[in-house]
C-alpha positions as CSV (number, residue, x, y, z in Angstrom):
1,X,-9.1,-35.6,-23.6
2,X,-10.4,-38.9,-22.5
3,X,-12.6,-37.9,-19.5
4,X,-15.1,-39.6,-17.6
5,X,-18.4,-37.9,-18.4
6,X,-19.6,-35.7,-15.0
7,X,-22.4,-34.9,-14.0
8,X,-22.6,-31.5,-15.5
9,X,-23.2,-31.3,-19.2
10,X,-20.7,-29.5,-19.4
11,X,11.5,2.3,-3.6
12,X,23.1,15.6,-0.2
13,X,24.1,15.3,2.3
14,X,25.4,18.8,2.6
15,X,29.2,18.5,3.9
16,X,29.6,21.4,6.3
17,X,32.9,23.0,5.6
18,X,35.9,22.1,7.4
19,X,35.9,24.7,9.7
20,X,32.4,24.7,10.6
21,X,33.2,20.8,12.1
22,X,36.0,21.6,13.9
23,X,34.0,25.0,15.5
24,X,31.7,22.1,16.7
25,X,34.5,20.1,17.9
26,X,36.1,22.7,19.7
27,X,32.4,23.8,21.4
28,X,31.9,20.5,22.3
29,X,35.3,20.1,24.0
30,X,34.6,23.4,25.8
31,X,31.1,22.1,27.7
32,X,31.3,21.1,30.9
33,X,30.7,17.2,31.8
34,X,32.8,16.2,28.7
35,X,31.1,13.2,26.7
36,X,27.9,13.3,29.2
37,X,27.2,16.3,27.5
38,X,27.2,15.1,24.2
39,X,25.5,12.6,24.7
40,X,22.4,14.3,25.9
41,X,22.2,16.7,23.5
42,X,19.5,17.2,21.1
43,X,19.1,16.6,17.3
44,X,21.3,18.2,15.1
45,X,20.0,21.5,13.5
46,X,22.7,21.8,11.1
47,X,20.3,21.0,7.9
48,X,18.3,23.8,8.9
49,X,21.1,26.4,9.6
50,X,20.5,29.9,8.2
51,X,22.5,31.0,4.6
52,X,25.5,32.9,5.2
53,X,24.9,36.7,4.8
54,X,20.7,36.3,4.6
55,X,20.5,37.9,8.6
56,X,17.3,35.5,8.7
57,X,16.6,33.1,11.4
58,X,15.4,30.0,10.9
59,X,11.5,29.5,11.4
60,X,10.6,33.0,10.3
61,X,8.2,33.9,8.0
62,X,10.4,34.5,5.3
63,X,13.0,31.8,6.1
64,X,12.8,29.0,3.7
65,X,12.0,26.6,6.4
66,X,8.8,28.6,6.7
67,X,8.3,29.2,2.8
68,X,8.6,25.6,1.9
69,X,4.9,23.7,1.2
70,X,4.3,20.6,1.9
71,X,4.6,17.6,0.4
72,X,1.3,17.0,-2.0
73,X,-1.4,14.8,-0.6
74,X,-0.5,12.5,-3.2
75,X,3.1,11.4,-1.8
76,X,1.5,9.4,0.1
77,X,-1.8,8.2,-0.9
78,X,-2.5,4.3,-0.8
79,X,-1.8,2.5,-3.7
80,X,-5.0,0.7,-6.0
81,X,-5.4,-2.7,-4.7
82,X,-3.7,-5.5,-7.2
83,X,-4.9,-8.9,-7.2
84,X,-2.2,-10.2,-5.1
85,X,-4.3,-8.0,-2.4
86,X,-7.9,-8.6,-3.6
87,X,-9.8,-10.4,-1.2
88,X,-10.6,-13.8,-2.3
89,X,-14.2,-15.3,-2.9
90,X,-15.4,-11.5,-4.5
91,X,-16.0,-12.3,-7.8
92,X,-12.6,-11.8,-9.1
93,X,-12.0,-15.2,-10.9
94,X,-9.2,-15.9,-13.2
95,X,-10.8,-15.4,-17.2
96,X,-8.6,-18.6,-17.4
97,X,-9.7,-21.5,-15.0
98,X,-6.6,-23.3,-15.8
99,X,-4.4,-20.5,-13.7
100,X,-6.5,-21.7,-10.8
101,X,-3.9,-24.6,-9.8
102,X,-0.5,-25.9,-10.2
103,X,0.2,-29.7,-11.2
104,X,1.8,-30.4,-7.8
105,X,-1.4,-28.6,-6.3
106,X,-3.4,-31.0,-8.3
107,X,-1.3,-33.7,-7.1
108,X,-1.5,-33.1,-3.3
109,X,-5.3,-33.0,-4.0
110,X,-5.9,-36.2,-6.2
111,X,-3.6,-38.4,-4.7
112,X,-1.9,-39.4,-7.5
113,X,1.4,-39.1,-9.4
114,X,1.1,-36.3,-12.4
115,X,1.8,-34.4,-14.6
116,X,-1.2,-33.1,-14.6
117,X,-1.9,-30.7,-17.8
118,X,-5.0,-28.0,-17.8
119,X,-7.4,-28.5,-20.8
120,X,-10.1,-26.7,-21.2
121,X,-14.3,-27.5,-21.8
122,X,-15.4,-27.8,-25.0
123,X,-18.1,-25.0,-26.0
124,X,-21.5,-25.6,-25.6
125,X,-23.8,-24.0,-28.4
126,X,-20.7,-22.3,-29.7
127,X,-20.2,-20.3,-26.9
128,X,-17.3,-20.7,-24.2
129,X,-17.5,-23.0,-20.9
130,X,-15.4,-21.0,-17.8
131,X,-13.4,-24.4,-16.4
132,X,-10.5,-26.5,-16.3
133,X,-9.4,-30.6,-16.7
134,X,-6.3,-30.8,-15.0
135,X,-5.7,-34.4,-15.9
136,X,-3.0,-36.8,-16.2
137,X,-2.7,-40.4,-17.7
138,X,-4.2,-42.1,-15.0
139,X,-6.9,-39.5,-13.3
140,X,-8.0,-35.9,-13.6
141,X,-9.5,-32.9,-11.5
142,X,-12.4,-30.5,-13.0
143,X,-14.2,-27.4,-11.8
144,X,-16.7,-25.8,-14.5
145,X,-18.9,-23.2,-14.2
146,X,-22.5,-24.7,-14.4
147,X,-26.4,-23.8,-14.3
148,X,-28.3,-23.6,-11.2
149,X,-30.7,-25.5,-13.1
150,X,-28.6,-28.3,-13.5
151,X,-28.1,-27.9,-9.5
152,X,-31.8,-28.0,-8.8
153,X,-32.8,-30.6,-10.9
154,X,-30.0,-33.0,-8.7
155,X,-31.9,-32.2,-5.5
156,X,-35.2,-33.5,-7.1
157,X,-34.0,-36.3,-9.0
158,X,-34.6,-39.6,-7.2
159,X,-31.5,-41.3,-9.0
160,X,-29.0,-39.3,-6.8
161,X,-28.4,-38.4,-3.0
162,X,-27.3,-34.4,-2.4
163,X,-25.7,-33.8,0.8
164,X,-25.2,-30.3,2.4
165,X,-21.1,-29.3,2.5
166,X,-21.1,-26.7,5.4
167,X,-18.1,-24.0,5.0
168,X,-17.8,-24.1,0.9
169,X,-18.6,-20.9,-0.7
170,X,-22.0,-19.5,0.0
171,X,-23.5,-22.9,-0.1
172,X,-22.1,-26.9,-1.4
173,X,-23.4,-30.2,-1.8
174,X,-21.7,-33.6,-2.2
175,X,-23.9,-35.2,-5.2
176,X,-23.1,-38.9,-6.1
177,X,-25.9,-41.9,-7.5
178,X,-27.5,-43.5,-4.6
179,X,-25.4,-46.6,-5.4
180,X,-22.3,-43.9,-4.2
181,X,-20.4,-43.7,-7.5
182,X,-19.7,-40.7,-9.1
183,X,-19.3,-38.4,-6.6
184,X,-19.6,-34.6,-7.5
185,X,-19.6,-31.3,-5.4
186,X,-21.4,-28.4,-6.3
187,X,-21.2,-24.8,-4.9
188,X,-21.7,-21.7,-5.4
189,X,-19.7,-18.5,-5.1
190,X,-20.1,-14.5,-5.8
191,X,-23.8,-16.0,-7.8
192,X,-22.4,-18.7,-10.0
193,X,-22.3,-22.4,-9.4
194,X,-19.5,-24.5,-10.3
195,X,-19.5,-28.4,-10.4
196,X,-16.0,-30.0,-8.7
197,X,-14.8,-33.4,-9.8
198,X,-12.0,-36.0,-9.3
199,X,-11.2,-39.5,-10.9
200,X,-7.8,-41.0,-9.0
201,X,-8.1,-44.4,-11.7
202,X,-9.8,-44.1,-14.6
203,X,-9.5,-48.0,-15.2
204,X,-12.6,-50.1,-15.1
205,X,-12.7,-50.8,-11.3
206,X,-12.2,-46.8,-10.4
207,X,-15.8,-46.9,-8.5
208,X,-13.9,-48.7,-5.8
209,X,-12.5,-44.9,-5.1
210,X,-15.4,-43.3,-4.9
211,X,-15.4,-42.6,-1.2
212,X,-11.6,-41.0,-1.9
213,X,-12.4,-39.1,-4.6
214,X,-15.9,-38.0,-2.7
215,X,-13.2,-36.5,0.3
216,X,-10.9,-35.2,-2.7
217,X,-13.3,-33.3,-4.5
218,X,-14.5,-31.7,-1.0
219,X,-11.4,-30.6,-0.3
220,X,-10.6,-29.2,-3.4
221,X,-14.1,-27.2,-4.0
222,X,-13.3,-25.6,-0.4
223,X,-9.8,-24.4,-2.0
224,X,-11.5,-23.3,-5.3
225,X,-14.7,-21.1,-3.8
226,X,-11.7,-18.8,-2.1
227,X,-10.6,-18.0,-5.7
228,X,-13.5,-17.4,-7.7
């Protein structure tokens, strides 16, 4: 993919008989106060009525009210957290950057029209890079997963001006050259540090949007330190 190059290297019922409702009826005709009474009378027993012929009232020791255990601990343990309910911002990261955001997310966030397709970094002395280009024809968005070297060398280096990004991850900074092109944020998260980036033009007067993509790329790396 043509990309600018960053900063970074890289879920029975038991029908009483027919007789045994209209005994009910007929008791409940008999009571005095008519409907009142019904009304205000309490739960129905009838699931726990004693067996024909058993003699055994209900509750007893040997009644099977009284026999039956209880349901296992088990029924009704909490389930094992999924990811849908892991916190964000604990180390849980994606293995695949590229999950991290939609096209229309990517959209909202650069400013311009997409598709915008995820790509990901090439490796770096044969060994995988953890990020994503989501990057159309015109402009692209990046987040890799970088060295803090590469972080503390930026906050010596004369060539650049690194200003602290209150409320990203554990800490962030807004890199960019001192002329204010290029702008880059870095923060880190759960230990690692990742580098954030967006072009809106990648034509030959695109510095012009630096102070756009400066806002974009803050705004984006505050989205991106909740998930990873």
């Amino acid at each position: 993919m043509d990309r600018r190059t960053p900063i970074t290297p890289g879920r029975r019922y038991t029908w009483l008989p027919a007789l045994a409702l209209a005994a009910v009826a007929v008791a409940g005709c008999s009571s005095s106060g008519g409907g009142s009474t019904a009304a205000s009378a309490p739960p129905s027993t009838a699931g726990s009525a004693t067996a024909p012929g058993t003699g055994t009232a209900p509750g007893t020791p040997n009644s099977p009210a009284a026999t039956t255990p209880a349901a296992p601990p088990s029924a009704t343990a909490t389930p094992a957290p999924t990811a849908a309910t892991t916190p964000a911002g604990t180390g849980k990261r994606p293995a695949d950057a590229c999950t991290l955001l939609t096209s229309m997310q990517v959209v909202a966030a650069v400013g311009t029209s997409g598709p915008f397709n995820g790509t990901h970094p090439d490796k770096v002395d044969g060994k995988e890079v953890w990020g994503c280009t989501w990057g159309s024809r015109q402009s692209y968005a990046h987040i890799q997963e970088t060295s803090p070297s590469v972080l503390a060398g930026l906050k010596t280096n004369p060539e650049f001006t690194v200003a602290p990004l209150p409320g990203v991850g554990q800490e962030a900074y807004l890199v960019q050259r001192k002329n204010g092109i290029r702008p880059e944020v870095f923060f880190v998260s759960d230990g690692h540090v990742y580098s954030v980036e967006v072009v809106k033009d990648r034509g030959p007067n695109d510095d012009a949007n630096a102070p756009a993509e400066a806002a974009a790329a803050s705004g984006l790396a505050l989205a991106l330190s909740k998930l990873v």
